[in-house]
N, C-alpha and C positions, 0 to 999 in steps of 0.2 A: 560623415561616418557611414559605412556598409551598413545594408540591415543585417539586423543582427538573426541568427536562427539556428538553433540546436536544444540541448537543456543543462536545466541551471540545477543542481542540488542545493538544497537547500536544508537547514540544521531548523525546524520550526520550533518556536520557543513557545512554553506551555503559554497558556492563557487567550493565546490569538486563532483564531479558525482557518482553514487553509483556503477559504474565501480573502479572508485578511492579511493572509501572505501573498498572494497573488496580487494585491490591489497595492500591493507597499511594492512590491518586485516590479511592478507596471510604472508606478514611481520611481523609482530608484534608477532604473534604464531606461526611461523614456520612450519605452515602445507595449501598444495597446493589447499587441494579439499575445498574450501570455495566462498559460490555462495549467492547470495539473494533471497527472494522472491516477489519483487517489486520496479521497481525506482522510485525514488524520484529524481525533479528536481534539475541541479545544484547550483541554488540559494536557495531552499528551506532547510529546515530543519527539523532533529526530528526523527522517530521510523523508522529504515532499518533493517529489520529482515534478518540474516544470518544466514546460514546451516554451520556448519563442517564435514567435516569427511564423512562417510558411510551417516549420516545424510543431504545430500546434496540431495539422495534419495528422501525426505520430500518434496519437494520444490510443489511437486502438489499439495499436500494436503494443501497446506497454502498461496498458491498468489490468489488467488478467494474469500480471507479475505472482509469483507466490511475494511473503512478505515474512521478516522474521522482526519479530522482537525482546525487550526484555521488560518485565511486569513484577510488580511488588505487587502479592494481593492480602487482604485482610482478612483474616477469620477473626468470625465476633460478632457482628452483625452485617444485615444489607443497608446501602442505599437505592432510594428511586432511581436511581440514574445508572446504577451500577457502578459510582464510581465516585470518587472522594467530592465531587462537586454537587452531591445530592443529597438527599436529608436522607438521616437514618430510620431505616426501616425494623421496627421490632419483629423480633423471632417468630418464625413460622409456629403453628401448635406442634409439630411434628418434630421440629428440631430437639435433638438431644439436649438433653437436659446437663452434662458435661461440659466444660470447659474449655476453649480452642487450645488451650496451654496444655490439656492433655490427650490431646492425640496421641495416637502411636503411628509410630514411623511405616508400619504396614500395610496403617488403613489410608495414609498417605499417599506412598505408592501405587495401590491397587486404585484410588480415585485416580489420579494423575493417568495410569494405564487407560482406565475406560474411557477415557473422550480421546485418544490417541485414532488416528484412522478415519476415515469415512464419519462424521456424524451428520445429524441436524441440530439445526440451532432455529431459535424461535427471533429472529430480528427484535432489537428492543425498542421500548416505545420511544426513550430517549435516543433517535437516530434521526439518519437523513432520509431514509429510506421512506417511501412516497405511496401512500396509499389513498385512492382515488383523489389524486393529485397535489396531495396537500401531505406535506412532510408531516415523520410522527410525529418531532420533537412538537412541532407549533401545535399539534392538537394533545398531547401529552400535559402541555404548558395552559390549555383551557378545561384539564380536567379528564380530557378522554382516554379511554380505552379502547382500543378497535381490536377487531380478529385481522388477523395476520397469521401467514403460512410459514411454516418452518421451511428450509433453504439447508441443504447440505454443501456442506465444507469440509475439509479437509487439513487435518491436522496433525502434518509430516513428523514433527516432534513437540514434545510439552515435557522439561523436564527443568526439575526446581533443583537451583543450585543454593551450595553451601553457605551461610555467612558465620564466620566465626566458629569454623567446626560444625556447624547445625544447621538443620532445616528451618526449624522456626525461630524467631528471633521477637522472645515477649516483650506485651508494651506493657499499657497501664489498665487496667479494668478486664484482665483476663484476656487480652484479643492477644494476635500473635499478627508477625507479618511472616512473608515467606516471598523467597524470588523465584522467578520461572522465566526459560527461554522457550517462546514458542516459535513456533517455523508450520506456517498455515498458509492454505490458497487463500487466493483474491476474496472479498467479502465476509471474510471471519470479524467477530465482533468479538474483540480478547476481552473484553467487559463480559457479553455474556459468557463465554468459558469459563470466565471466576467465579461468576455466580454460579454454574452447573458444576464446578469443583465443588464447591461450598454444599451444594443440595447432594452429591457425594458423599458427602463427609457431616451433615444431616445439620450443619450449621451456618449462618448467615457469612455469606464472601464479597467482597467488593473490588474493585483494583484503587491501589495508592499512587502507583505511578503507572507510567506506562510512556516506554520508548523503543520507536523503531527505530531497529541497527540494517535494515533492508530491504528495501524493494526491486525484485528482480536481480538485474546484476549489481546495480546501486547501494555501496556501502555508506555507512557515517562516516569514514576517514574520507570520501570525498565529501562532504557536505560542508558549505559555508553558512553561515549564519548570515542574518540580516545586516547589521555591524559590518559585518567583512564586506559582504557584496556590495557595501554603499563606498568604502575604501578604495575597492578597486575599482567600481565607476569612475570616480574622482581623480585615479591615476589614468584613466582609459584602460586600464588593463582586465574586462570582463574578459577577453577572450582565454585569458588564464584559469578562468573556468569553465566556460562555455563548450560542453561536449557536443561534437558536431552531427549531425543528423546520420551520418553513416556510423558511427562512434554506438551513437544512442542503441540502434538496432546491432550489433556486431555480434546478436545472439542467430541471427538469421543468414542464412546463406548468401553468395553472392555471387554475381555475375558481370562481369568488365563489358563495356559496351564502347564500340566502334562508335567512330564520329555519325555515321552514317545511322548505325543503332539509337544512337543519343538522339538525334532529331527524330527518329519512328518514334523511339518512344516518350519524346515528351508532345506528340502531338495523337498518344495512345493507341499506337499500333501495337500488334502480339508481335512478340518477340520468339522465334521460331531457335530452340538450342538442341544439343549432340549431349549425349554423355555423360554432362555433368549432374545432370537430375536423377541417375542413375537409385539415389535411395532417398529423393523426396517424394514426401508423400502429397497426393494430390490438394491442392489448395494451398499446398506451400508460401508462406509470405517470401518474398527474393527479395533481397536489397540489387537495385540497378542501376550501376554507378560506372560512372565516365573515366575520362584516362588519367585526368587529375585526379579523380578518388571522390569525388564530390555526388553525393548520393543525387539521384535522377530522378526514382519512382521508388515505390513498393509494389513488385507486383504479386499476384498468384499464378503460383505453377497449375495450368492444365496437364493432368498422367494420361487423358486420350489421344491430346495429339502434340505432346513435348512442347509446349509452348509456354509463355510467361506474358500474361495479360497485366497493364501497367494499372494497379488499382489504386495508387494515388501516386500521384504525379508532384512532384514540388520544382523542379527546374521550368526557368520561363524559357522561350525563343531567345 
C-alpha cells in the first residue's frame, strides 16, 4: 500500500480527548505520523481535523482556522469546569436573586450583544493550556489556582436560536437551557463565553453540550466517525476520505511548477514568478504544486523581490 498523506475528518464522539482519537485513528490505519489540528473538549463533539503522513507537516497552516459551533448552555448555576462534567458551583453573592426562567428576552439579547466582537477571555483552569509548563487541568485536579493572563478572541457571531418557538427551554429546579451558534477565532474557549453570558445576565451559566459544525473550511457533512473510518479501512477504501494535501490548503493560492521548478524546489530553492502575486501580500503562504497536481512545498511569497521561498517541502527526490 502507498503511504498514505492528506487529512482525515473526523466526527469525535463525546467522552474521548482528541489525544484518544488520534491514537485510535493511528490504529485503525496503521500509520504513526498522525496529529490534529485543534482540541476539542472531552465531552464535546464533531469536526477534529487530522494530518497523515508527510501531511502532518500542514498542521501550521490550518490550527489558526476560525471555528463555528453549536452549544446548549445552562442558566441556574455554574460548574468548576464550566461545563456539565464538573461539580456544581453555588451562586456567586452578587447574583440575582431571580430566577433563570424569568429572564426577559432583552436582557437576553443585550448579554448575547456584549461579548460579540473583539473581547478577552480569561483561559480556564480546566484547560490544556500550559503554564509554566504544566497544563492547568493537571494543577486544577491538585487543588490549584494559578494567575493566568487574559487572551483576546474574537467572536465573529453568537446568536441563540429558537426551540419550540422560544429562547429558553425550562428544566426542573428553575434552570432553563438555551441554544447558541457561535463562529469565533482560533483559541476561544465556548465554556468560558457561557459562563461570561451567565455573569451577564448576573446568574450562574455552564455549557450542556457542545458541538463543532467547523473548522476552517471543514464542515460535519464531511466528517466520519470512528465506526466508519474502520469500515472503510477494511474495504481499502480510506482514500474515499482522505483529502489530499493540496485539497487540504485550497484556501491558499497557487502556483504550477515546471518539471525543472519541481526539482528547485524540492531541494528549496526560491522560486522567482511574474504577475501572479500581483495582490498577495508579503509572506504569503503558496501552495506549489506539480503538473500532476500533487502539492510540492508551501512556500512564502517575498513582495521585495517576487519570489516564493519553499518553507515546507513535502515531495521526496
Amino acid at each position: 500500500m502507498p503511504p498514505m498523506n492528506g487529512a482525515l475528518i473526523i466526527d469525535k464522539p463525546a467522552g474521548m480527548t482528541s489525544h484518544d482519537v488520534v491514537a485510535r485513528v493511528r490504529k485503525i490505519i496503521g500509520e504513526r505520523r498522525v496529529g490534529h489540528t485543534g482540541t476539542l473538549d472531552p465531552f464535546a463533539t464533531g469536526v477534529l481535523v487530522l494530518l497523515v503522513g508527510r501531511a502532518t507537516r500542514l498542521a501550521q497552516f490550518l490550527s489558526g482556522a476560525d471555528k463555528e459551533y453549536q452549544a446548549v448552555i445552562r442558566l441556574g448555576y455554574s460548574t468548576d469546569t464550566g461545563d456539565v462534567t464538573g461539580t456544581r458551583v453555588e451562586l456567586e453573592a452578587h447574583a440575582k436573586a431571580q430566577g433563570a426562567q424569568s429572564l426577559r428576552k432583552d436582557e437576553i439579547e443585550a448579554a448575547t450583544a456584549s461579548l460579540r466582537g473583539e473581547i478577552e477571555q480569561m483561559p480556564p483552569m480546566y484547560s490544556a493550556k500550559k503554564v509554566g509548563g504544566r497544563k492547568l487541568y493537571e494543577l486544577a485536579r491538585e487543588g490549584a489556582e494559578v494567575e493566568r493572563s487574559a487572551v483576546r478572541v474574537t467572536i465573529s457571531e453568537f446568536e441563540l436560536t429558537l426551540q419550540d418557538g422560544a429562547i429558553l427551554k425550562p428544566n426542573e429546579d428553575g434552570i432553563v437551557d438555551l441554544t447558541a451558534r457561535v463562529l469565533c477565532s482560533a483559541g476561544t474557549y465556548v465554556r468560558t463565553l457561557a459562563e461570561d453570558f451567565g455573569k451577564r445576565l448576573g446568574i450562574g451559566a455552564h455549557l450542556v453540550e457542545l458541538r463543532r459544525t467547523r473548522a476552517g473550511r471543514f464542515k460535519i457533512d464531511e466528517a466520519v466517525t470512528l465506526d466508519r473510518l474502520t469500515e472503510l479501512n477494511q474495504a481499502n477504501s480510506i482514500t474515499e476520505v482522505l483529502i489530499s494535501p493540496d485539497d487540504a490548503l485550497s484556501h491558499f493560492p497557487v502556483v504550477e511548477l515546471s518539471d525543472e521548478d519541481t526539482r528547485r524546489t524540492r531541494d528549496g530553492i526560491d522560486l522567482k514568478i511574474e504577475g501572479a502575486s500581483a495582490n498577495w501580500q508579503d509572506n504569503q503562504p503558496v501552495r506549489m504544486r506539480d503538473k500532476a497536481g500533487n502539492l510540492v512545498a508551501v512556500g512564502k511569497y517575498a513582495k521585495t523581490d517576487d519570489t516564493i521561498h519553499p518553507h515546507v517541502v513535502l515531495a521526496t527526490g
